[in-house]
N, C-alpha and C positions, 0 to 999 in steps of 0.2 A: 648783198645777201638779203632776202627776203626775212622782215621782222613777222615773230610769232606772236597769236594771241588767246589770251583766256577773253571767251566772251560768258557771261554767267547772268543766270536769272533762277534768285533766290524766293523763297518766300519762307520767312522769320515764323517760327513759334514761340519760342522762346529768348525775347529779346535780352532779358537779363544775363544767359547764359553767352549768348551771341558773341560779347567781347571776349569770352575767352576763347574762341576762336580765331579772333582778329590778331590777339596777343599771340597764339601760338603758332599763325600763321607766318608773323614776322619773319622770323628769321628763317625760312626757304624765300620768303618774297627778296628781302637783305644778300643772300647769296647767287642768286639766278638771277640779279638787276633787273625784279619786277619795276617797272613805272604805271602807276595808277592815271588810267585817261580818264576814268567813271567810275566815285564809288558814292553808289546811291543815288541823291538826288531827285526835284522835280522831271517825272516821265509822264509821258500820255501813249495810253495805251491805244494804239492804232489798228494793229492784226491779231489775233491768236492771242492764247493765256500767257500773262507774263507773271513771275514772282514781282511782289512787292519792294524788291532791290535790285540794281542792275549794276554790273562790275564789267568794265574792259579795263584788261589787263597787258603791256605791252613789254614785249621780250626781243632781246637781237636776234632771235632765230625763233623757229616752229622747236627745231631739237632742244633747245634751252628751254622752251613753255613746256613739251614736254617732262623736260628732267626737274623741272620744279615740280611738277604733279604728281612726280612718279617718286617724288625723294622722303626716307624715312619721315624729314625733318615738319614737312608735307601733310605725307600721312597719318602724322600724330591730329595733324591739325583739322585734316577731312572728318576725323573719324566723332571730334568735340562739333563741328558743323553741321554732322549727317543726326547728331543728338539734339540740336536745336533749330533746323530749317531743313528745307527740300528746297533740292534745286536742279537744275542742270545744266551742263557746262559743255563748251566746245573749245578746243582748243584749235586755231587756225595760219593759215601760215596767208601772209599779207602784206601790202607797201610798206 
């Protein structure tokens, strides 16, 4: 079966508020076996606009990346993100 993945590219406003984000994203990450390949880190920017953080995120299925983005647990946690960063995300289905 083909693994799924959150590819994201953030840029932070407010970093102070940011962890509460990360905290309340936990647990949909905890239930849908996210495995973090990228969070953050040194990037160079090569093509096109990128947020100032970059996340791949890897799941045993596209349906499972899915159902963690779409899950209450989730969307508590978009919604504390979307109040301190812009970003955008692709979910992808991959090796």
């Amino acid at each position: 079966m083909a693994k799924g993945y959150w590819i994201s590219y953030v840029t932070i406003h407010n970093p102070e508020k940011y962890p509460d984000y990360v905290a309340a994203a936990k647990p949909a990450f905890e239930k849908y076996g996210a495995r973090f390949l990228v969070r953050g880190g040194d990037f160079s920017e090569i093509e096109g606009t990128v947020g100032n953080r970059h996340v791949v995120i890897e799941f045993d299925s596209k349906q499972q990346a899915l159902d963690c983005y779409n899950s209450p647990e989730y969307q508590v946690a978009a919604k504390i993100r979307q109040s301190c960063a812009d970003g955008n995300l692709v979910i992808v289905e991959g090796a």
